[in-house]
N, C-alpha and C positions, 0 to 999 in steps of 0.2 A: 504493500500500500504506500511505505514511502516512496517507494522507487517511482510509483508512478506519480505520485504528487509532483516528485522533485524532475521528473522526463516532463510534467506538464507546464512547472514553472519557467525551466529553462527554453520552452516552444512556444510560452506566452512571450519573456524576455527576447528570443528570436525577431520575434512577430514584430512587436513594438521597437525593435531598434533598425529592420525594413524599413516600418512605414516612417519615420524617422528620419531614414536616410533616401526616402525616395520625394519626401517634402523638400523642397529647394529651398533654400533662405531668400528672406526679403530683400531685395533689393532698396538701399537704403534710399532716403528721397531727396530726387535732385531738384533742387529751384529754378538751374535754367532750362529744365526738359519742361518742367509744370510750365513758366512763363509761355514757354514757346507754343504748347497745347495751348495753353487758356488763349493767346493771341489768334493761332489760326481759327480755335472754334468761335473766337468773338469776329473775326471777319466774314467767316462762314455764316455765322446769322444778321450780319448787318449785309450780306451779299443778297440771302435771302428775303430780306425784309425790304430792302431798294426794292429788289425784281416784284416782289407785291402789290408795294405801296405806289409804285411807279405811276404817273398816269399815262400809259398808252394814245390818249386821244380816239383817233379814226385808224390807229395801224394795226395791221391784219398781223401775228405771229407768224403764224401759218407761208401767209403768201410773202412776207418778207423776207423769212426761212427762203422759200423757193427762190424769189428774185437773185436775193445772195449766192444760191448753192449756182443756179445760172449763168447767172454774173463771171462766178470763179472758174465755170465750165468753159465758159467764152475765151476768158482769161489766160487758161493755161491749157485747155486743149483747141484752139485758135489762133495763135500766137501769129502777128503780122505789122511787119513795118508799115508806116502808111505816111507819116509825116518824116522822116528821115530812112533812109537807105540804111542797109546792112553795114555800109564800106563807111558812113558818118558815124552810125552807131561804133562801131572798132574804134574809131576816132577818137570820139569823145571819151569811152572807153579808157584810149591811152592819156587823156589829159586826167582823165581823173589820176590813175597811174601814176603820172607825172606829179603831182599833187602829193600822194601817199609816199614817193621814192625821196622828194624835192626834203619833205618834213621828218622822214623817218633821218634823210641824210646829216642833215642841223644839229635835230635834235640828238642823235648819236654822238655825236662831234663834239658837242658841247658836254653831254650826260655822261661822256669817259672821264671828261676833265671834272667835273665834278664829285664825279663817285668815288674818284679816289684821293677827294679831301673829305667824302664823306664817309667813308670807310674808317671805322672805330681803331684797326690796327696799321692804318697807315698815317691818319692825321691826327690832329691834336683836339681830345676828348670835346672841347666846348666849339668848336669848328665845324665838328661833327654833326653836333647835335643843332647847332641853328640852319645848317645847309638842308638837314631832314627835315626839320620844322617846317623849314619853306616850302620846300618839295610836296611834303604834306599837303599844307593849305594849300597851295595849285592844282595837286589831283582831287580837292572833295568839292573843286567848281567845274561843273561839267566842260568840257573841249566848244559846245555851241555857246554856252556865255565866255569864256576867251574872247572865240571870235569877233560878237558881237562887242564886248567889250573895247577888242584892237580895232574893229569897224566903226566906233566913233571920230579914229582921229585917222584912219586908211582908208576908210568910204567901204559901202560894202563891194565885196569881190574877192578874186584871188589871192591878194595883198594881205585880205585881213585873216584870209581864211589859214596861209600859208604861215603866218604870225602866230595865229593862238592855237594850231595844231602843233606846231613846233615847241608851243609853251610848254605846252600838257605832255608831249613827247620826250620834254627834258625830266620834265618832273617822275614820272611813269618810268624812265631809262634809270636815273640817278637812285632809286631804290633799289633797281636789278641788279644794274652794274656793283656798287658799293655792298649789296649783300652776298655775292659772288666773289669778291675780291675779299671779302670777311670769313671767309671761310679757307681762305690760305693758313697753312699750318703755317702757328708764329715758330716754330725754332727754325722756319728756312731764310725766315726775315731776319731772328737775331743771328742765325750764324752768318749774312751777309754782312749785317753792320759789324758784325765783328772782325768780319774781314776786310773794314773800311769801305764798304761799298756804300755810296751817297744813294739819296732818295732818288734820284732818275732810274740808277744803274738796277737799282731794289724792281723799280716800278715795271724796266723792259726787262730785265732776266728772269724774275721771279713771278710776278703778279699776274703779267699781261699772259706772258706764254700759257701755264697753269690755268686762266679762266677764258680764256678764247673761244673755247668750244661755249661756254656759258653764256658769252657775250654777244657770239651769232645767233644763237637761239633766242635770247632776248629781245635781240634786235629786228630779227625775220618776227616775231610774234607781233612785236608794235607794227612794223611796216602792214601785217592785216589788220590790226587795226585801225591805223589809218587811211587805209581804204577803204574802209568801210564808213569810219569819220567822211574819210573828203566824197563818199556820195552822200551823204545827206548833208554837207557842206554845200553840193552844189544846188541843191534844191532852197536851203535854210539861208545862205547868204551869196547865192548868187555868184559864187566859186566856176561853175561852167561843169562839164565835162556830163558824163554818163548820167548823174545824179539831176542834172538840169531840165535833160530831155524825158525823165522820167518823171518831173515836178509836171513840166508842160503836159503830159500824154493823160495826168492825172486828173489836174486842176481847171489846166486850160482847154485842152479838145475834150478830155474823158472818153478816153479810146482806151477802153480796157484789152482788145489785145496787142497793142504797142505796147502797153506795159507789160502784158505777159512773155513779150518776144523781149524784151527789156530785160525782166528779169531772169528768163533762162540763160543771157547773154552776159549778165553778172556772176548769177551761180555757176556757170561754166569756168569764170575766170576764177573764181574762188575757187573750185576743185582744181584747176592748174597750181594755184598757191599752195593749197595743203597736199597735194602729190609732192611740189619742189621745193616746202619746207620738210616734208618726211625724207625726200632724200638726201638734204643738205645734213641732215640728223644724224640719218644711217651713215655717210660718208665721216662725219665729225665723229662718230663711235668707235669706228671702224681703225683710225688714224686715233683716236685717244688711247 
């Protein structure tokens, strides 16, 4: 009789230290996961509550829905030059092009020279830190107020657009650049200085070789962005190029398959761009 008590206790004890161990612990409570729910579920019912409370007027859901899905059909299975040529569209095309190459070029040029005074193991701590600061406040005003900004005293067009792309382009670079050259191992810096080597000789043997591969990568990344900046530059301030003729085809004729032939004629060039940044990539890997 003990025997079995004691074979029943220890199958109780069994039992209970299973289920025990197949209970998972609580997951302790995060605050910024909770903000994050409570925010998206309070946009979720203020989204809801618009689409309600909305007043429609005279518009049909239904046939609006339709017009729209039509509209897009025209759009994109339609697609046809009507107010410029194929051979203008390339054109423009290449001025926007020009545009994104002219800004990525500047701003490159200037964002070397600055990244590595802003670079924590190259310059001097409080140098550092006010070059970021700046940098900062430039990237959290969008690249369209730039523009507009430099378009008070350049008039709107090319001028201004090629100005406050370039701003933003500096600011944007100068954080890649200098976080990239921050990650140089310091004993190859001090065993330079130690070997009398000055700040130049630091900057080409050590810094520059070492983060290259970092530095075209950053650099081809900005340049789509700024093409994508300078087409909506050319519509927003009159910049010209692919973006312009797209403003027109929208605003002013509303020839929706000009635009659909428009913009298959951009997404085509943007698939050339990320084909021949992935190979500049693979070639930079390849040689690292």
């Amino acid at each position: 009789m003990d025997l079995q008590e004691s074979l029943k206790a220890v199958s109780n004890k069994d039992t209970s230290w299973s289920h025990t161990k197949s209970v998972s612990p609580k997951k302790p409570f995060n605050k910024q996961s909770f903000v994050i729910r409570l925010t998206l579920l309070a946009l979720a019912l203020l989204t809801v509550f618009a689409f309600v409370t909305f007043d429609y007027k005279d518009i049909n859901l239904v046939e609006a829905a339709s017009l729209t899905a039509q509209t897009v059909k025209t759009m994109f299975f339609q697609p046809l030059f009507q107010h410029i040529t194929f051979f203008e569209a390339i054109k423009q095309l290449t001025i926007t092009l020009g545009l994104a190459f002219l800004t990525t070029l500047f701003g490159s040029i200037i964002a070397l020279f600055l990244g590595l005074l802003a670079a924590r193991n190259l310059s001097n701590p409080k140098l550092s830190i006010v070059i970021k600061a700046g940098v900062a406040f430039i990237r959290a005003v969008p690249t369209v107020l730039w523009v507009l900004i430099f378009a008070v005293a350049a008039g709107l067009g090319s001028v201004a657009a090629v100005i406050g792309m370039t701003f933003h382009s500096i600011s944007y670079l100068v954080k890649a650049y200098s976080e990239s050259f921050e990650e140089l191992n310091k004993g190859v810096i001090e065993a330079l200085k130690a070997s009398g080597a000055n700040w130049w000789q630091i900057v080409f043997q050590a810094v520059l070789p070492s983060s290259v591969s970092y530095l075209i990568s950053w650099t081809f990344m900005r340049f789509e962005i700024n093409f994508a900046v300078a087409l909506a530059m050319g519509a927003a301030a009159g910049a010209g190029g692919i973006g312009f003729d797209m403003f027109m085809a929208s605003s002013f004729y509303y020839d929706v398959r000009e635009i659909g032939a428009i913009t298959y004629l951009i997404l085509a060039f943007a698939i050339l761009l990320e084909l021949l940044a992935a190979k500049i990539k693979k070639k930079l890997r390849v040689h690292g």
